[in-house]
N, C-alpha and C positions, 0 to 999 in steps of 0.2 A: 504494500500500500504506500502510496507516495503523500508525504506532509511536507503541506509546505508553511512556508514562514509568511507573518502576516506583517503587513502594515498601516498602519492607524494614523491619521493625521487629527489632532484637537481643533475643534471648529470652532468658533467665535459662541457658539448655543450651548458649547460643551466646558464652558468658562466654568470653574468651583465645581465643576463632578468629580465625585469621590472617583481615585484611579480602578479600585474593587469596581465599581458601579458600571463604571463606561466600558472596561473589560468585558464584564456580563454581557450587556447588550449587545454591544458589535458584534462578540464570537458566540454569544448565543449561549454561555455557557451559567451555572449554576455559582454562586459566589462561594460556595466553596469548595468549585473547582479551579475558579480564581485563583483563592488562594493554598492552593496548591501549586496551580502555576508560577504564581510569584516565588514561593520556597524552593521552587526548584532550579530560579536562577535566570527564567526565561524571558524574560520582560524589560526591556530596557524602554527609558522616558530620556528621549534626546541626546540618545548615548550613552546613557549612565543606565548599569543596571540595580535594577530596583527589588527590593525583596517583597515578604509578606508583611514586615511591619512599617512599611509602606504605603499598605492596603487603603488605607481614609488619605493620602495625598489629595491634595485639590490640583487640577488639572488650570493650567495654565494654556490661552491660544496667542499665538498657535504653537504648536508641539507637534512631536512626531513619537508616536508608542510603536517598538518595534518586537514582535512574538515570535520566539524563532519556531519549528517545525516541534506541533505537539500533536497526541491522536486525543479526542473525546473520547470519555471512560466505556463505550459502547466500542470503540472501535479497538482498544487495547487488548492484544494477544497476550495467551502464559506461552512460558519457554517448556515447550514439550521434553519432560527429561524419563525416555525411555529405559532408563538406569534405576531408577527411583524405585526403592525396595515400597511395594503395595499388597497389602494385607487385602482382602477383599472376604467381609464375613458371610455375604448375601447379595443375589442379585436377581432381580427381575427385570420384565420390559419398562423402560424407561429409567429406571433408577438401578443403585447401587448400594450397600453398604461397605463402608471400609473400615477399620481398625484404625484411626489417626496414632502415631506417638506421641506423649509428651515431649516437647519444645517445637512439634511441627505447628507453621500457620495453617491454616484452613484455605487461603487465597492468598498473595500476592499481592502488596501495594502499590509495586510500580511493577514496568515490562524487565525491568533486568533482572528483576530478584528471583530467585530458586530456591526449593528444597522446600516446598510447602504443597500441601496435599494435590492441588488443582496440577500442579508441575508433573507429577504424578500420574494423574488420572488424564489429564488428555493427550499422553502420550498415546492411551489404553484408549479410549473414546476421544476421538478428536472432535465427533460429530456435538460436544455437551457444549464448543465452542458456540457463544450467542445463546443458549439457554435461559430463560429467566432473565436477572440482571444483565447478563448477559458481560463483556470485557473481562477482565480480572475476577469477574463476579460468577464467573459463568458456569450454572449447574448447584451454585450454593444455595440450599436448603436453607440450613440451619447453620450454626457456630456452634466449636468448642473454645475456652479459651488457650492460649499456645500451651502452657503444661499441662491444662487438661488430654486424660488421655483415654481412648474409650472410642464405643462406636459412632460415627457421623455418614450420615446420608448427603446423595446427592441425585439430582436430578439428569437425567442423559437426554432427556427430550422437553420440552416446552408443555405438554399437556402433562407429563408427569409434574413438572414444576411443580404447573399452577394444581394442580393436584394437592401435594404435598406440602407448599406454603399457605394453601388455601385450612388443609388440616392445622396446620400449626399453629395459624390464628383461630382457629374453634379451639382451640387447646382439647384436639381429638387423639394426639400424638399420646401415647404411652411411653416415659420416660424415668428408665429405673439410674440411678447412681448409689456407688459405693462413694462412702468419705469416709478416714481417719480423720480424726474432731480430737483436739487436746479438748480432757475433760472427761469426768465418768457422768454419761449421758443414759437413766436409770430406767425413763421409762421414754416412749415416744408421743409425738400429738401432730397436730398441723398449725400452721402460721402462716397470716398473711399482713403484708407489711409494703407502705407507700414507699416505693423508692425513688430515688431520684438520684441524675446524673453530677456526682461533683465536681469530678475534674475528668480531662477529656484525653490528655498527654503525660503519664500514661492514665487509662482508663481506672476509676475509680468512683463505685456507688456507696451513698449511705441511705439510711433510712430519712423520710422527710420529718420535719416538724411540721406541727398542723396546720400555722397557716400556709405552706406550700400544695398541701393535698390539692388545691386546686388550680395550681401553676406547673400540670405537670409531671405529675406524683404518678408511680407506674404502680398499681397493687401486686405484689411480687406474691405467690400462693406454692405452698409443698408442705408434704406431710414428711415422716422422719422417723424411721422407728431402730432401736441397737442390735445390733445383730450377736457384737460380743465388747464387752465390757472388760477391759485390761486393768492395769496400777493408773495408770492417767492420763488414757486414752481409747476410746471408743470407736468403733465399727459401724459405722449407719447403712442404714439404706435411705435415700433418697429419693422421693419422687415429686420433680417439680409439676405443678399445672400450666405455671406460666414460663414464658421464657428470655425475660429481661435480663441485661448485661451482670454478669455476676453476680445473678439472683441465689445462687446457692450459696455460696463464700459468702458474701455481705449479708445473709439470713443468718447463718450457723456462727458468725463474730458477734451478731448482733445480740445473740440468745445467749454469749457467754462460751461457744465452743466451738472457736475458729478453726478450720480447717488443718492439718499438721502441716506445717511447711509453707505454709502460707504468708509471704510476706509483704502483701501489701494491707489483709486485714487482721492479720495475727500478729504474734510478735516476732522479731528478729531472727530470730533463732525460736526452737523448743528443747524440749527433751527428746523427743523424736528421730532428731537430725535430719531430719529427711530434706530433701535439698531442691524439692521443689511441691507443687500444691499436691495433697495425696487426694486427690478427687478424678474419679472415671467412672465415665459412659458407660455404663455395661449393659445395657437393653434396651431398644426401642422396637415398639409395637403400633401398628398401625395396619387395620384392615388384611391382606396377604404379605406385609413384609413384618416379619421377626425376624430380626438381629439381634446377635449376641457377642459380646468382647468378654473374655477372660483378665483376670487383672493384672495390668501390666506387672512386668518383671520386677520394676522398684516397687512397687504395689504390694505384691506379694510376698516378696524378702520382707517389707519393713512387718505386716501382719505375720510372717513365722517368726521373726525376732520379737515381735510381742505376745507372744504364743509360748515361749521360750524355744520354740524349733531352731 
């Protein structure tokens, strides 16, 4: 596909437009693909390159904005890496399940990056290219987050998609997780809890205070029950309803029994040592697809060392 590089002259009309704002319009683009653009270095105002916090410049005429060669998020290809070890738990027409590891992404946030699930899978299905979201996005379901590890679904055709995201928003999806939880966690219940987004770089939810519930506030829903009970850590099973950004982690810190190895809503360190979040996918259920992941290898070490095995 051939990109090419743009040129923008500021017009007498376009005097005090924020530089974000005029960007948008001319390329037709979303403001924060904007600014994405600008972070990435590609934007220069009369020869000078200009960043993201840049973004609210006032535009002076006349002027020349120069965009070098970029694709819109719809047109962005993953790097097919045919090498790329892929677990595959289940598969029917249209969809997929795979086994993701902990530290793999789920997608791609630019076209050079690699070693995350889609890089993977469309070496294997090239046709999931334009799926759904479609770009970098293309075929994704659902999310894990990166050391979450466990089963994830994806979509290979367009009617499966809207299928399968269409399920996810009825909260039709069956979704079991295992967590290690520092804490002896005695009996189980359910909870549901407004949450809302705090910081965005890296990502990070808390619970709202009241008067946010209606600026916003996502009702985060999962029940919880112990499976085995250790010295100072517990075994859950997990089942979310909903599926908001680190709706289980930011639940189970919330209730006093953060996830083992969790460090951006636990503490530093545990006793645990575990060296990254102990929470995984192990089943999803939905109409004819059952999938099932066994527990990763750190997974399972750390519960026989609590086990005394």
């Amino acid at each position: 596909m051939t990109r090419a590089s743009r040129s923008l002259t500021v017009q007498a009309e376009d005097t005090g437009r924020r530089l974000d704002l005029f960007l948008a319009e001319k390329l037709a683009l979303s403001r924060a693909q904007v600014r994405r653009l600008l972070a990435s270095g590609a934007v220069e105002l009369d020869g000078r390159r200009v960043g993201e916090a840049e973004k609210g410049s006032r535009l002076l005429s006349p002027a020349r904005v120069a965009v070098a060669p970029f694709a819109r998020r719809e047109e962005q290809r993953a790097i097919a890496e045919p090498d790329a070890e892929l677990v595959v738990r289940a598969q029917g027409p249209g969809w997929l399940a795979i086994d993701k590891p902990a530290g793999m992404p789920v997608h791609p946030l630019r076209e050079d990056e690699t070693g995350t699930v889609l890089n993977a899978v469309i070496a294997r299905e090239p046709q999931l290219h334009g799926v759904g979201e479609g770009g970098l996005r293309s075929g994704v379901v659902h999310r894990l987050d990166v050391d979450t590890s466990g089963v994830l679904l994806l979509a290979t055709t367009a009617q499966s998609w809207d299928r399968l995201r269409g399920a996810f928003a009825e909260h039709q999806v069956e979704k079991i997780y295992r967590a290690l939880v520092v804490g002896r966690v005695l009996q189980g219940g359910s909870v549901e809890l407004p949450l809302v987004t705090a910081r965005h770089r890296p990502a990070r939810v808390r619970v709202a205070a009241e008067s946010e519930h209606a600026r916003g506030a996502r009702i985060g829903k999962l029940s919880y029950r112990p499976l085995e009970v250790f010295e100072s850590v517990t075994l859950l099973e997990v089942r979310p309803v909903t599926g908001f950004l680190h709706q289980i982690r930011a639940t189970l810190a919330h209730l006093g029994f953060p996830v083992a190895g969790d460090r951006t809503y636990g503490a530093a360190s545990d006793a645990t040592g575990a060296a990254r979040q102990m929470l995984h996918a192990a089943r999803v259920d939905f109409e004819e697809i059952e999938a099932e992941s066994p527990d990763a290898a750190d997974f399972a070490v750390l519960c026989a060392q609590l086990r005394g095995g």
